[in-house]
Steps between C-alpha positions, in 0.01 A plus 500: 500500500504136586261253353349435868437892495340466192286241556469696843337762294268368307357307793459832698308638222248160437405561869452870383243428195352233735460723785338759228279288319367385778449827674281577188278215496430572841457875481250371179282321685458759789366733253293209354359418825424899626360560131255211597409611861400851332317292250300313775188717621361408859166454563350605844155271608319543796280177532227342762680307698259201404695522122862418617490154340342542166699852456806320607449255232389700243748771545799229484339394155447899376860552559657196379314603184573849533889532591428883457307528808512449866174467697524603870207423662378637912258246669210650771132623570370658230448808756880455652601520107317796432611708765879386410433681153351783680809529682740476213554138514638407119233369272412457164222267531214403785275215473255512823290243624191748548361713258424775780890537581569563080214773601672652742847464319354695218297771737801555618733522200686188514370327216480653175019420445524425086777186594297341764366111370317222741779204469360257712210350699547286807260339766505509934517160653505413849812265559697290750750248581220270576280352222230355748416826591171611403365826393141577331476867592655783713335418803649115504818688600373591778528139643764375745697359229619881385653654780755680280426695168744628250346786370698786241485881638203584298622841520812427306456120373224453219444128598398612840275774398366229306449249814332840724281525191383153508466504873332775546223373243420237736510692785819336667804743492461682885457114621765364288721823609656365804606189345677687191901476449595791293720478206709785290430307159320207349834317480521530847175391561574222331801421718333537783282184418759296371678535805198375678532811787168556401202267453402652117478813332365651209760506167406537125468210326881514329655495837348116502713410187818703657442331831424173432482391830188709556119330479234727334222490791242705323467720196386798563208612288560772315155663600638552833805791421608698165640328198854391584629683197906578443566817293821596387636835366796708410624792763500860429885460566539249260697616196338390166750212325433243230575278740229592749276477260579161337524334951145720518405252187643169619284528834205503270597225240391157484840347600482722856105343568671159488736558785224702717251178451760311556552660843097495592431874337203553295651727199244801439 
C-alpha cells in the first residue's frame, strides 16, 4: 500500500465517524423533540367571540409560562359554540357570554354543573363611527339619523338578546325591526360599525376598547335586560389533567383580572 492509499484511508473513514456522529446528534434530537410534543397537552376553548383579544393575550402569556401546554381556542356565539360541542366539536373548556346558554349547555350534557363559575361581567352600549350622534333612550333611534342597525341574532348572539331585551322594555323592537342589520356574533357586530355600513349598533362595552375607532353613544342601563354575566366551565368530554386544573385556576387569579380590565371586562 502506498502512502497516498494510506492517507486515502484514513480520510475515507474521518468522513465515516463524521457522517455517524452526526447522524446521531440528529437522530437525538428527533427523539428530543417527539418526547416533547407528547409532553405538550392541548387545550381546546370555545370562547364568545367578544373575548378574542384578551384570550389572545392572555393565552400567549399562559403558554409562554407554561411550555407544557398549548391553548387552542374557537371564537363564536355563545349559542353557535354550544351547538359545535353538541355536535362533537373538540372542547375542553367554554366560556359563554350568557348565563342562559351555560344552562342549556349543562341541560343538555355539555358542561359538566359542579365546574361551572361566573368569570366576567360586561355592559351594552349603543355605538358608532360618529361621536356627534346622540342617543338618550331606545326610541331616539328611531330618528332619521339611524337608518341602519347592527343588531346580534339574539337567538344565537348574547349581545343581541341583550339589545331585544332592552328594546323591548321600552317598547321599540317591532319599530326598530325593519331598520335592524343582523349579525352572527358580537365581533361581527362590531365590524359592522366600524366599517360604517351601518349607522350604529349595539356591542358590549369591551368591543369599545378592541375597536377603538368606535364612540360609546349610550350605556345601556342595566335595568333594561339580564345581567351581562360570562360563565365558564369544563365539558363532560374534557379529560381531568393537572393541567386543566391549574389554566381553570389562572382564569380566576389576580394576574388574569388585570388583562380582562385591561381590555374593558369587569372581573366577577
Amino acid at each position: 500500500m502506498s502512502v497516498n492509499d494510506f492517507r486515502l484511508g484514513n480520510q475515507n473513514v474521518r468522513k465515516i465517524l463524521l457522517a455517524l456522529f452526526v447522524l446521531i446528534i440528529v437522530t437525538g434530537c428527533q427523539e428530543k423533540n417527539q418526547l416533547s410534543a407528547s409532553q405538550t397537552e392541548e387545550i381546546h376553548i370555545s370562547a364568545a367571540s367578544s373575548l378574542t383579544s384578551v384570550l389572545d393575550e392572555w393565552k400567549n402569556t399562559y403558554e409562554e409560562n407554561h411550555p407544557d401546554i398549548k391553548i387552542i381556542i374557537n371564537y363564536g356565539s355563545s349559542g353557535t359554540l354550544v351547538n359545535q360541542l353538541e355536535q362533537g366539536s373538540p372542547g375542553d373548556v367554554l366560556i359563554s357570554a350568557s348565563e342562559s346558554w351555560t344552562s342549556a349547555a349543562v341541560d343538555k350534557g355539555i358542561l359538566k354543573e359542579e365546574t361551572v363559575f361566573p368569570l366576567l361581567k360586561n355592559r351594552l352600549v349603543v355605538a358608532s363611527l360618529e361621536s356627534d350622534k346622540e342617543v338618550n333612550s331606545m326610541e331616539d333611534l328611531l330618528g332619521e339619523d339611524f337608518e341602519q342597525i347592527a343588531i346580534g341574532d339574539p337567538e344565537s348572539v348574547p349581545v343581541g338578546s341583550y339589545a331585544k331585551q332592552a328594546m323591548e322594555t321600552e317598547g321599540v323592537y317591532e319599530q326598530l325591526a325593519p331598520k335592524m342589520v343582523m349579525s352572527k356574533s358580537a365581533r361581527q357586530t362590531a365590524v359592522y360599525v366600524e366599517s360604517g355600513n351601518v349607522d350604529a349598533g349595539f356591542v358590549f362595552q369591551s368591543d369599545l376598547y378592541a375597536f377603538p375607532a368606535l364612540h360609546s353613544l349610550m350605556v345601556v342601563p342595566e335595568k333594561m335586560h339580564t345581567p351581562i354575566t360570562y360563565s365558564a366551565a369544563v365539558t363532560a368530554e374534557a379529560e381531568g389533567s393537572e393541567q386543566l386544573d391549574e389554566l381553570i385556576a389562572a382564569l380566576q387569579s389576580e394576574e388574569a383580572d388585570k388583562v380582562f380590565e385591561k381590555y374593558g371586562f369587569e372581573p366577577n
